[in-house]
C-alpha positions as CSV (number, residue, x, y, z in Angstrom):
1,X,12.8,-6.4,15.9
2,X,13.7,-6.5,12.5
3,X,17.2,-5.0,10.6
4,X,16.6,-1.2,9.6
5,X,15.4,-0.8,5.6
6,X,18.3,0.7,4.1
7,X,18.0,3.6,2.0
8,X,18.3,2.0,-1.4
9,X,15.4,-0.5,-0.5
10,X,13.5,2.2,0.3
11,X,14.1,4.2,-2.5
12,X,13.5,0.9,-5.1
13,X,10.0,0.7,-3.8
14,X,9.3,4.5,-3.1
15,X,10.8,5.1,-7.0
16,X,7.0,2.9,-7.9
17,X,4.9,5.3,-6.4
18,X,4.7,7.6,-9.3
19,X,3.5,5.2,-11.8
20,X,1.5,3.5,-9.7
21,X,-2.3,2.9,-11.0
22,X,-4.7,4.7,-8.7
23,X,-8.2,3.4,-10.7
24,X,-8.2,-0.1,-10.8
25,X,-9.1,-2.4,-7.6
26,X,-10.7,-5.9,-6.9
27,X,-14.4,-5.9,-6.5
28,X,-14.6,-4.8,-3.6
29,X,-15.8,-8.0,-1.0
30,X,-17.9,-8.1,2.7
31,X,-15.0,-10.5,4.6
32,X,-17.1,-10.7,7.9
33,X,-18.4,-8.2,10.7
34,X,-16.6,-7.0,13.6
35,X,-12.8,-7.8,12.3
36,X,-11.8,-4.5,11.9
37,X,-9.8,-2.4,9.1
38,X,-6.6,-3.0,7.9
39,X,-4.9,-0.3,5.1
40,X,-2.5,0.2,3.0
41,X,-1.7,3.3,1.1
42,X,1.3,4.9,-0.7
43,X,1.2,8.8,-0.9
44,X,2.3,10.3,-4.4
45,X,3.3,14.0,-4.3
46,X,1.3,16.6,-6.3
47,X,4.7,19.6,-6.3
48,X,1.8,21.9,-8.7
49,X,-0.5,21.8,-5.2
50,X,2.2,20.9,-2.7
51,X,0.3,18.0,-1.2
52,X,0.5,14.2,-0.9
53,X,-2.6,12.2,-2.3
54,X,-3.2,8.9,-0.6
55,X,-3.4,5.5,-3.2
56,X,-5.1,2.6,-1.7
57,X,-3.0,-0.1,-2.4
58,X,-5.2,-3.3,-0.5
59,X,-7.9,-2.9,2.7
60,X,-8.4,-6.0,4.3
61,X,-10.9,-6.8,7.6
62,X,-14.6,-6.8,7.1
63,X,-13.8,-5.5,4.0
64,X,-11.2,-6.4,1.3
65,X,-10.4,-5.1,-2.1
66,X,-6.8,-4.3,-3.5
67,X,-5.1,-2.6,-6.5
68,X,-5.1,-4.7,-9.0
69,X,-1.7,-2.4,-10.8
70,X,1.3,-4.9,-10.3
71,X,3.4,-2.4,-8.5
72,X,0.6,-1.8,-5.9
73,X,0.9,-5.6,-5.6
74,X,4.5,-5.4,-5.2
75,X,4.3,-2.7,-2.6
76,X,1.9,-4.3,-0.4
77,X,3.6,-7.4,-0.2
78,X,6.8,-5.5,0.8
79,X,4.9,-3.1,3.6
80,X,3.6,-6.5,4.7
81,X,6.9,-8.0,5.0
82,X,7.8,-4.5,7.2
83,X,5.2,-5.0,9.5
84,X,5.8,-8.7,10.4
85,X,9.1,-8.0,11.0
86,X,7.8,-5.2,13.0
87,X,6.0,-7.4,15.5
C-alpha cells in the first residue's frame, strides 16, 4: 500500500476545487458494452445551502467523456495516481 497523502498535498489539489469548470466536457463517447463505469468527481461546497455539489471530472467504461477545465485534468490524474497506489 502506498505512503499516506500528507495534508499539504491534499490541500494543493482540494484548494482547485472552487475554480474548477463544471460545463465543459469531451463529447461524450460509447467505449464498448458490458465494461462497466468508472467516475470521478470532486464535490464543491455551496455554505449559502449547506450542501456539497458533485463535478464530474472524467467517466470512463462503456462510456467516456472528461472535463475538459485544466484543473479537472490535473485532479484526475492525481486521484488516478491515488488509486494505483491503492491497489
Amino acid at each position: 500500500m502506498g505512503e499516506p497523502i500528507s495534508a499539504v498535498v491534499l490541500q494543493t489539489y482540494a484548494s482547485k476545487i472552487n475554480a474548477l469548470d463544471a460545463e465543459h466536457f469531451s463529447k461524450r463517447t460509447n467505449r464498448g458494452n458490458d465494461q462497466g463505469s468508472r467516475q470521478y468527481y470532486a464535490y464543491r461546497y455551496d455554505a449559502e445551502k449547506q450542501m456539497y455539489w458533485p463535478i464530474l471530472l472524467q467517466e470512463t467504461g462503456d462510456w467516456e467523456t472528461k472535463n475538459t477545465d485544466a484543473a479537472a485534468e490535473e485532479l484526475t490524474t492525481w486521484l488516478m495516481s491515488v488509486e494505483k497506489e491503492l491497489k
